[in-house]
C-alpha positions in Angstrom: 38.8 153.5 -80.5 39.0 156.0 -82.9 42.8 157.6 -83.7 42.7 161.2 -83.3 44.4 163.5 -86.4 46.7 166.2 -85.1 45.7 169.7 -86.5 47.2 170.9 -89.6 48.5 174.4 -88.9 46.9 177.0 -91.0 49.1 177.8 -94.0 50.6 181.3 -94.0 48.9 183.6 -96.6 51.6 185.4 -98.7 51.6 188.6 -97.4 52.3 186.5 -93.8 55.6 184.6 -95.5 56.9 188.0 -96.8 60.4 189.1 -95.8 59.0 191.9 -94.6 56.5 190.9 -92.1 59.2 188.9 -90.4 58.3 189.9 -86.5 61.3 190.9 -84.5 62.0 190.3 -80.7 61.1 193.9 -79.1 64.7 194.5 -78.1 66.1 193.7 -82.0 63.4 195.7 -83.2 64.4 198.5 -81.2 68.3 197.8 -81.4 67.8 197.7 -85.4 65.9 200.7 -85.5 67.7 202.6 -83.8 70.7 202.0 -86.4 68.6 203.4 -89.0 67.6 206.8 -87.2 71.6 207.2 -86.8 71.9 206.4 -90.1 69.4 209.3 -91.4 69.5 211.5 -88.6 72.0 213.9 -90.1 70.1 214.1 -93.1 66.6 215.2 -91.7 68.0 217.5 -89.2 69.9 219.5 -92.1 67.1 221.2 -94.2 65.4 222.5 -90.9 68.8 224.1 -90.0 69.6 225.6 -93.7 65.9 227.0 -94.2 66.0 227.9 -90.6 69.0 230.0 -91.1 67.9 231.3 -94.1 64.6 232.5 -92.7 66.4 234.7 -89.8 64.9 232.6 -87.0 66.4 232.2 -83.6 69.1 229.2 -82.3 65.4 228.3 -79.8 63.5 228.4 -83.0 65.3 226.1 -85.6 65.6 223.9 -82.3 61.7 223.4 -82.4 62.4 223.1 -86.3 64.1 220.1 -85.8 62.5 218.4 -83.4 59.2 218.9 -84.9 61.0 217.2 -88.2 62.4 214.4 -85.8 58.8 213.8 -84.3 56.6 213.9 -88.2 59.2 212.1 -89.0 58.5 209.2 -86.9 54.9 209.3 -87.2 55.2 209.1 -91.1 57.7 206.8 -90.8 54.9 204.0 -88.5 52.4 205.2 -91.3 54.6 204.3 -94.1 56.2 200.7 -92.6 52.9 199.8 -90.0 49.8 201.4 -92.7 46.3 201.9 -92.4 43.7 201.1 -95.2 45.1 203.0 -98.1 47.9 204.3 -96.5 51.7 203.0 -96.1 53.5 200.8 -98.3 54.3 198.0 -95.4 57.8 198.0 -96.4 61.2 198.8 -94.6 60.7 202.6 -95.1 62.2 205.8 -93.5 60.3 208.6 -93.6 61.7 212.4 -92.8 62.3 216.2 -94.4 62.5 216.1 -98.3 66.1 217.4 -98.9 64.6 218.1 -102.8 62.1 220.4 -101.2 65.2 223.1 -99.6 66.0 224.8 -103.1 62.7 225.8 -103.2 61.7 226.4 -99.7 65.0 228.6 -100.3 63.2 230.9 -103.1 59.9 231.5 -101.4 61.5 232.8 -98.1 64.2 234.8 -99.8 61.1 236.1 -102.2 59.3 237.5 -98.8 57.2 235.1 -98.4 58.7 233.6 -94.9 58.5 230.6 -93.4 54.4 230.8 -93.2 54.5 230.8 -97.1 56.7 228.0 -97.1 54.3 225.7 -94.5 51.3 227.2 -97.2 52.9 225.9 -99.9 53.9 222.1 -98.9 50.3 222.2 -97.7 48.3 222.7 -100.4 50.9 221.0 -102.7 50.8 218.0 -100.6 47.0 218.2 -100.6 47.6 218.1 -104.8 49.6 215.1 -104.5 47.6 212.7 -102.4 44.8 213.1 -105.0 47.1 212.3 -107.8 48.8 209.5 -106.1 47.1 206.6 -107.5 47.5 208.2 -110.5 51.1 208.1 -110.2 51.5 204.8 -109.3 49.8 203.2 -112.7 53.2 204.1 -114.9 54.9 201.3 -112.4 54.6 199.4 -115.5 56.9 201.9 -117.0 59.7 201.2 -114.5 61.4 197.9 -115.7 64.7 196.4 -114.5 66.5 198.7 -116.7 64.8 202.0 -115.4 64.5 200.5 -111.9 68.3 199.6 -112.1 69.0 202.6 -113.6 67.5 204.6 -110.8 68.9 202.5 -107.8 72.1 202.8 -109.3 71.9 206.8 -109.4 70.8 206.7 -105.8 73.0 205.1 -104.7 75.7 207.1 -106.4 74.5 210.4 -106.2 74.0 210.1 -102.2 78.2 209.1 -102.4 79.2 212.6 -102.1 77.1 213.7 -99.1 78.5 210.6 -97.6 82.2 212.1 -98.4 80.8 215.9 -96.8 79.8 214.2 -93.7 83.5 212.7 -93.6 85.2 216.1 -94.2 83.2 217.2 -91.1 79.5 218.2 -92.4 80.1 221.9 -92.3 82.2 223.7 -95.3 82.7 226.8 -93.0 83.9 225.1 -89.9 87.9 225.7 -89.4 88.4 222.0 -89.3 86.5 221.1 -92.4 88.5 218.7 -94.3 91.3 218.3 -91.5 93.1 214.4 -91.9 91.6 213.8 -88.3 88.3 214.1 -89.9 89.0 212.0 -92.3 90.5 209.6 -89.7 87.6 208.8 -87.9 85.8 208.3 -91.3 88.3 205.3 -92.1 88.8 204.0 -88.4 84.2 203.9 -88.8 84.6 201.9 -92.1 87.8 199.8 -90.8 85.4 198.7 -87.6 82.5 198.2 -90.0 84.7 195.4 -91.9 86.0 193.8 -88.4 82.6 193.6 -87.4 81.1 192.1 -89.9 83.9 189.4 -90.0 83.3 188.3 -86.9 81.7 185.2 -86.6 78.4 186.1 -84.9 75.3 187.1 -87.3 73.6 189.3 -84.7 77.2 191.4 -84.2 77.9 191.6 -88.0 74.0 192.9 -88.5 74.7 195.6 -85.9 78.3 196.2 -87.5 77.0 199.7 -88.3 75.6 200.9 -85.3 78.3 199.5 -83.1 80.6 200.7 -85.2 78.9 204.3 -84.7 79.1 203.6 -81.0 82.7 203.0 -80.8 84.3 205.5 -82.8 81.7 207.9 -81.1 83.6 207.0 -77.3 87.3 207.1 -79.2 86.2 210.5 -80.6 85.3 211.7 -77.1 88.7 211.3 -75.7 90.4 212.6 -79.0 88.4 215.5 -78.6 86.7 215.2 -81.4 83.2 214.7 -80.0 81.3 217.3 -77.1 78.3 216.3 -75.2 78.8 219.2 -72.9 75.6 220.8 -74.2 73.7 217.4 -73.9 72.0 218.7 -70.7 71.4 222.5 -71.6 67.7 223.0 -72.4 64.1 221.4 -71.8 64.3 217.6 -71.1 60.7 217.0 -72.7 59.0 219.6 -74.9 56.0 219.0 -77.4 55.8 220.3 -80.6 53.6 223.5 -80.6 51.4 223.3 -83.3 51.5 226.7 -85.5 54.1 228.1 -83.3 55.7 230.8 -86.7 52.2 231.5 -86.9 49.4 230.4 -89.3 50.0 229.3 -92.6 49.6 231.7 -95.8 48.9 230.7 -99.2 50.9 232.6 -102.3 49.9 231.1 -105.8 53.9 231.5 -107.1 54.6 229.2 -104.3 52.3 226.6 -104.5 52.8 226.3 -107.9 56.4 225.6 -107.5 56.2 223.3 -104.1 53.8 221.2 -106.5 57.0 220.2 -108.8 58.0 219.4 -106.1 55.8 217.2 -104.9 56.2 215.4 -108.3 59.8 215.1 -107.5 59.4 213.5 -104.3 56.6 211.1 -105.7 59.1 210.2 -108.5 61.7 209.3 -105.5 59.6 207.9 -103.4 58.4 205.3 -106.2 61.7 205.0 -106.9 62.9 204.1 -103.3 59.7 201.8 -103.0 61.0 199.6 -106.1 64.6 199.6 -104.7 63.5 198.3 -101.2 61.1 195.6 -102.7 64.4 194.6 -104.6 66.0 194.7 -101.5 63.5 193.2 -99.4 62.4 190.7 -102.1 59.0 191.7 -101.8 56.3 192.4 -104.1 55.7 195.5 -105.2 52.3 196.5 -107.8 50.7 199.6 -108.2 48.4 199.3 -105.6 51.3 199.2 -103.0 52.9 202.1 -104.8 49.6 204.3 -104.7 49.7 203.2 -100.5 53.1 204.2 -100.0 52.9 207.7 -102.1 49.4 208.7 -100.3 51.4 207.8 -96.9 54.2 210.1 -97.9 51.7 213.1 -98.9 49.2 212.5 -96.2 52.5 213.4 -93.9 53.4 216.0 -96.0 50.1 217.6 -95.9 49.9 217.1 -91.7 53.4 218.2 -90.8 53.1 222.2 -91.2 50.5 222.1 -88.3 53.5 221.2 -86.7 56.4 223.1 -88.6 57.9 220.7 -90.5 58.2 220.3 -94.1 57.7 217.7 -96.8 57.8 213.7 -96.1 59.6 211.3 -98.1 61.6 207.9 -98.2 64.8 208.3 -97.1 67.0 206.5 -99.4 70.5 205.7 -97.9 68.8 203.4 -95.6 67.4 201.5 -98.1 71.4 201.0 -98.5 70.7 200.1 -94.7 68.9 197.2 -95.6 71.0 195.7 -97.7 73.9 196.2 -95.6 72.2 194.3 -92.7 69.9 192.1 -94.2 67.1 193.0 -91.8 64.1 193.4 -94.2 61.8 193.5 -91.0 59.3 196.7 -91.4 58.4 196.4 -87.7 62.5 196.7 -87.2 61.6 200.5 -89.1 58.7 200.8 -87.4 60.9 200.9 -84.2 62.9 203.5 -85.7 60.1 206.2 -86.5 59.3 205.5 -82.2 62.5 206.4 -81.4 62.3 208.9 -83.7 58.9 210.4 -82.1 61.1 209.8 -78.8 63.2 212.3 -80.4 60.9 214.9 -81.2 58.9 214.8 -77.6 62.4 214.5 -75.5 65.5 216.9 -77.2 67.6 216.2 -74.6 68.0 212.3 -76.6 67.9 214.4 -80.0 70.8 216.6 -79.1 72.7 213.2 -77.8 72.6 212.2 -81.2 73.3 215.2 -82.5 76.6 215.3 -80.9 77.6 212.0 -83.0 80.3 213.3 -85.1 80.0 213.5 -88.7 82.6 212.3 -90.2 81.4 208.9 -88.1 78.1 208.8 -90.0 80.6 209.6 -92.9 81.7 205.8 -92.7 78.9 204.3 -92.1 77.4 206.3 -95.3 80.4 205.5 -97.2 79.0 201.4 -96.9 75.7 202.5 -96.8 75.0 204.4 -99.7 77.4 202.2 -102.0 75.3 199.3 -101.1 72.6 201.1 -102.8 74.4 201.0 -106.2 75.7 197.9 -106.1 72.0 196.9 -106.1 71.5 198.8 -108.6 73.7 197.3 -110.8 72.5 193.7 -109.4 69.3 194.8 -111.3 71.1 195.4 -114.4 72.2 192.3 -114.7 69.0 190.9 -115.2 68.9 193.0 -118.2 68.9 191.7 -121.7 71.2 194.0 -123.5 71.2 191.3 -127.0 70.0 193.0 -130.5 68.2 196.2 -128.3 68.9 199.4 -127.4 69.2 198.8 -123.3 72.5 199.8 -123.1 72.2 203.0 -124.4 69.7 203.7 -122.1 71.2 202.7 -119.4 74.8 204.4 -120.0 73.0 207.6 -121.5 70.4 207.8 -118.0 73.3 206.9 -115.4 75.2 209.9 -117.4 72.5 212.1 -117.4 71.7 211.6 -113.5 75.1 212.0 -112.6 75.5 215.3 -114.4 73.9 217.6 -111.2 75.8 215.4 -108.5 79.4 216.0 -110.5 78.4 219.7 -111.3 76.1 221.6 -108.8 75.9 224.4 -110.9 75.0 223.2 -114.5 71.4 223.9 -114.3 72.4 227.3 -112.6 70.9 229.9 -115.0 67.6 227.9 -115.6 64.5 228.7 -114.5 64.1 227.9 -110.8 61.1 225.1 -111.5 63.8 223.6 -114.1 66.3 223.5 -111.3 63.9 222.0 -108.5 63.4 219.0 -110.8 66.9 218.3 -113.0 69.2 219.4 -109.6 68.1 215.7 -108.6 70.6 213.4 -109.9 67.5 210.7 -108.8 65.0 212.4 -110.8 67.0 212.9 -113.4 67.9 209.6 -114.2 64.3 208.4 -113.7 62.9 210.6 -116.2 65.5 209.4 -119.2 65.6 206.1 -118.0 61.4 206.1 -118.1 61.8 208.8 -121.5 64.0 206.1 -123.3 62.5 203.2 -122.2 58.9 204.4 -123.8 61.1 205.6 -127.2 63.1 202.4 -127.8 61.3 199.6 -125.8 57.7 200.7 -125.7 57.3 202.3 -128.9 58.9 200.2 -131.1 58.4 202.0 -134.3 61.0 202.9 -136.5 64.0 201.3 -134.4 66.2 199.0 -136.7 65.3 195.1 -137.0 69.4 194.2 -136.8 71.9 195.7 -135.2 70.0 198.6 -133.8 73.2 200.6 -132.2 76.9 200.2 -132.1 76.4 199.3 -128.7 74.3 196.2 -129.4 76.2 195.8 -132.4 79.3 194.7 -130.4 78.8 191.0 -129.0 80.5 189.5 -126.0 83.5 187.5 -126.7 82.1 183.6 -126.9 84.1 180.5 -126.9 83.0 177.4 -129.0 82.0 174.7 -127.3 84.1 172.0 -129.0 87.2 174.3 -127.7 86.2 173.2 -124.6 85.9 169.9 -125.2 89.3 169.5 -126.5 90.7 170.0 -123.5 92.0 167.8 -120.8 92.0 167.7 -117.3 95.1 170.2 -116.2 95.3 172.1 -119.1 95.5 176.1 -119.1 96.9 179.2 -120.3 100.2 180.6 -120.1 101.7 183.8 -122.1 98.9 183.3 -125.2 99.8 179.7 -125.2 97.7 176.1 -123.8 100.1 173.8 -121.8 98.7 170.5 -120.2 99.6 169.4 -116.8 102.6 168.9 -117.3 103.8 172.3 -118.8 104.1 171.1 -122.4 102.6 172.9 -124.8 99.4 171.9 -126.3 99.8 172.2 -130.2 96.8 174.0 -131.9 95.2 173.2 -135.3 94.4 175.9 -137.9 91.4 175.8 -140.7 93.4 174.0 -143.2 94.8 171.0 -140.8 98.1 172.8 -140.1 99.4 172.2 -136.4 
C-alpha cells in the first residue's frame, strides 16, 4: 500500500509576498479607501476651483471642473495602484490634479490663452513626458537614502502648512477664517485621532482617521459648523462631457512652460514613489519608476478630453499609509472607484464637499507629519562619519523649505524659474540630487580628513572600560556617580589620584 505525499503548496513568488499585494476583504478595501479620498479630496478639488475662477467660468462650469478631476482622478489612480504592461507602479498610490501645475495654468489663461490653451498645453506636455519617462527613471540611482530622506522629509514638511490653512477654515476671504471655533474642531479631529488609536482594537485604530472625520463631521453639524443643505440641489448622476470648454488649442509659449512642468511633477512623482516603497517596504528599481511616471503622464495626456488637468501622486496620503499601516494597493485601488463614483454621481461629491475643513485640518495635521517623520527615519540610515552628508542634508532641507516659509522669494523671477523652485519638494530634490553628485559621486578634490566642520565634530563616545567599572545600581546624580546606596563613587584621574 503505497503512502500518499500531501501536496506541497506552491511557494509565493516575490512580487506575491509583497506588502503591497496583501488582498483585502471587499468591505476593508472599500472602508480604507474611502479614508484616503477624504484625505485628498480637498486637495484635488482646489486647483479646478482657483483656475476655474480665474478663467471667468460659471458656478455650473467649475462644477463639471471638479467632477471631471474627481472622475480622471480615479481612473489614474486604478492605473497607477492596479497597472497594465508598462503602466502603473502597483504601489499604494493616489492619483489627482497637480497642485504644481496652477501657477502656470494661472499665466496662460491670464495671457489670453483660456482654458482651451491650458488643456493644449498639459496635452502635448504630457505627450513629452511619457516619452521621456524611462529616461527619467534611470537617475533612481542618484536618489540615495540621503536625497530620498531628504526629499520625504521636505514633503512631509512643506505639505504642514496647507494642513494648518485647512484648520483656519480653507478660505483666507471667508469672515470666519481663523475664528478659535475653527481651530476647535481641528484639535477635537486630532484629540479623537489619539483616542482612537489607543483603543484596543487594530481595525478601529487603522480607521482612527476616517472615523475620526466622521465624528467631528456629525458634532460640526449641530454646532453649525457644517451645511449639507445644498447636498440635494443639482443632477444626481451626470457624465463628464468630453470637450465640453471646447476643443483644445495649442500656443508654443505654453507648452513650453507646461513642459517644466511636467518635469516637476515627474521629479515628485519619483519622489513620492521612493517614499511609499519606504513606507510600504517594497521594492522599488527603475523599471517600477519608469511604470509609475508613464501611468502619471498617460493620465495627464487623457484627462483634457475630459477637462481636467495634470496627474500626479498625491503625497499627504503617502502620510496615510504610514499612519494606518495599510500598505494594500487594492485598499487604493478602492479609493480611485469611489473616486470615479464621485465624478459619475456629484450628488456623493458635494456630500464630501460639505466636510468641513478645518476637520481634514486634523487629520492632515497627523497625516502630513507622518510623512516627515519618515523622512527622517531614512536619515538615520545615513552614514554622516568623515563625509559631507550632513551638509547636504541640512543645506537641501534649508533650501526646500525656503518657498514654503516665504511664498514670495522667487517673486520677481522668471515665471519658468518660479514653476520649478516655488516647490519646496522639487527644490529639495534638486540640491539633495546636485550635492549628492558634487560630494558623493564625484569625489574629486573633496578633502581625505576632516572634510567639513560638520563631519569634523564627532558624537560624544564613552569608553568602554567606563562601563565596565561600574556596578549594578550605580548612576548619575548632579555631575557625580553614586552606587546603590547613594554614596558616592570616587573617580580616578590620569596620574592615580582619587
Amino acid at each position: 500500500m503505497s503512502r500518499k505525499t500531501a501536496p506541497i503548496p506552491p511557494t509565493p513568488t516575490p512580487e506575491a509576498a509583497s506588502p503591497e499585494n496583501e488582498k483585502l476583504p471587499l468591505a476593508t478595501a472599500f472602508a480604507y479607501g474611502f479614508q484616503h479620498v477624504l484625505t485628498m479630496y480637498g486637495g484635488i478639488i482646489a486647483p479646478p476651483l482657483i483656475v476655474g475662477a480665474a478663467a471667468g467660468l460659471k458656478a455650473q462650469d467649475i462644477a463639471l471642473l471638479i467632477t471631471s478631476c474627481l472622475f480622471i482622478g480615479g481612473l489614474a489612480t486604478m492605473l497607477q495602484t492596479l497597472g497594465i504592461k508598462f503602466f502603473g507602479s502597483r504601489l499604494p498610490l493616489v492619483q489627482g490634479v497637480s497642485f504644481a501645475s496652477v501657477a502656470t495654468m494661472l499665466a496662460i489663461v491670464s495671457g489670453g490663452g483660456g482654458i482651451q490653451a491650458v488643456f493644449g498645453a498639459v496635452m502635448v506636455a504630457s505627450l513629452i513626458g511619457l516619452v521621456i519617462a524611462p529616461f527619467f527613471a534611470q537617475i533612481v540611482h542618484f536618489f540615495p537614502p540621503v536625497v530620498t530622506g531628504v526629499v520625504i522629509t521636505t514633503i512631509g514638511l512643506s505639505l504642514v502648512p496647507v494642513a494648518a490653512n485647512w484648520a483656519l477654515g480653507g478660505n483666507s476671504k471667508a469672515p470666519n477664517y481663523g475664528d478659535p471655533s475653527n481651530i476647535g474642531l481641528t484639535a477635537l479631529t486630532l484629540a479623537i485621532i489619539m483616542v482612537l488609536s489607543k483603543v484596543g482594537s487594530g481595525v478601529i485604530s487603522r480607521l482612527s482617521i476616517l472615523l475620526s472625520i466622521v465624528i467631528t463631521t456629525v458634532i460640526a453639524v449641530f454646532l453649525g459648523k457644517a451645511d449639507f443643505s445644498q447636498v440635494g440641489t443639482g443632477p444626481i448622476v451626470a457624465f463628464p462631457e468630453p470637450f465640453h470648454f471646447g476643443l483644445p488649442t495649442f500656443q508654443p509659449a505654453a507648452i513650453i512652460s507646461m513642459v517644466i512642468v511636467i518635469l516637476v511633477i515627474l521629479t515628485e512623482t519619483t519622489a513620492d514613489i521612493l517614499a511609499v516603497g519606504e513606507v510600504a517596504g517594497a521594492k522599488i528599481d527603475s523599471k517600477r519608476i519608469a511604470n509609475g511616471l508613464r501611468a502619471d503622464m498617460l493620465s495627464s495626456a487623457v484627462s483634457p478630453v475630459f477637462n481636467s488637468f495634470t496627474q500626479s501622486a498625491f503625497a499627504q496620503n503617502v502620510g496615510l499609509v504610514a499612519v494606518t499601516g495599510i500598505k494594500s494597493r487594492f485598499a487604493v485601488a478602492s479609493g480611485g472607484v469611489v473616486l470615479v463614483l464621485l465624478g459619475l454621481l456629484p450628488v456623493l461629491g458635494r456630500v464630501v464637499a460639505a466636510v468641513p475643513m478645518p476637520v481634514l485640518g486634523g487629520a492632515g495635521i497627523v497625516l502630513f507629519g507622518t510623512v516627515a517623520a519618515s523622512g527622517i527615519r531614512t536619515l538615520t540610515k545615513v552614514d554622516y562619519k568623515g563625509n559631507m552628508n550632513l551638509i547636504i542634508v541640512a543645506t537641501s532641507i534649508a533650501f526646500g523649505l525656503i518657498p514654503v516659509v516665504n511664498g514670495s522669494f522667487y517673486a520677481k523671477f522668471p515665471t519658468w524659474f518660479q514653476v520649478i523652485f516655488d516647490s519646496g519638494i522639487s527644490s529639495a530634490a534638486l540640491m539633495a540630487v546636485l550635492l549628492n553628485l558634487l560630494f558623493n559621486v564625484f569625489r574629486g578634490g573633496n578633502p581625505k580628513q576632516n572634510p567639513s566642520v560638520f563631519a569634523a565634530a564627532p558624537t560624544r563616545m564613552i569608553p568602554v572600560v567606563v562601563l565596565d567599572a561600574l556596578e549594578e545600581g550605580d548612576r548619575c546624580e548632579d555631575g557625580r556617580i553614586v552606587d546603590k546606596d547613594g554614596q558616592e563613587v570616587p573617580l580616578e584621574t590620569a596620574n592615580g589620584a582619587h
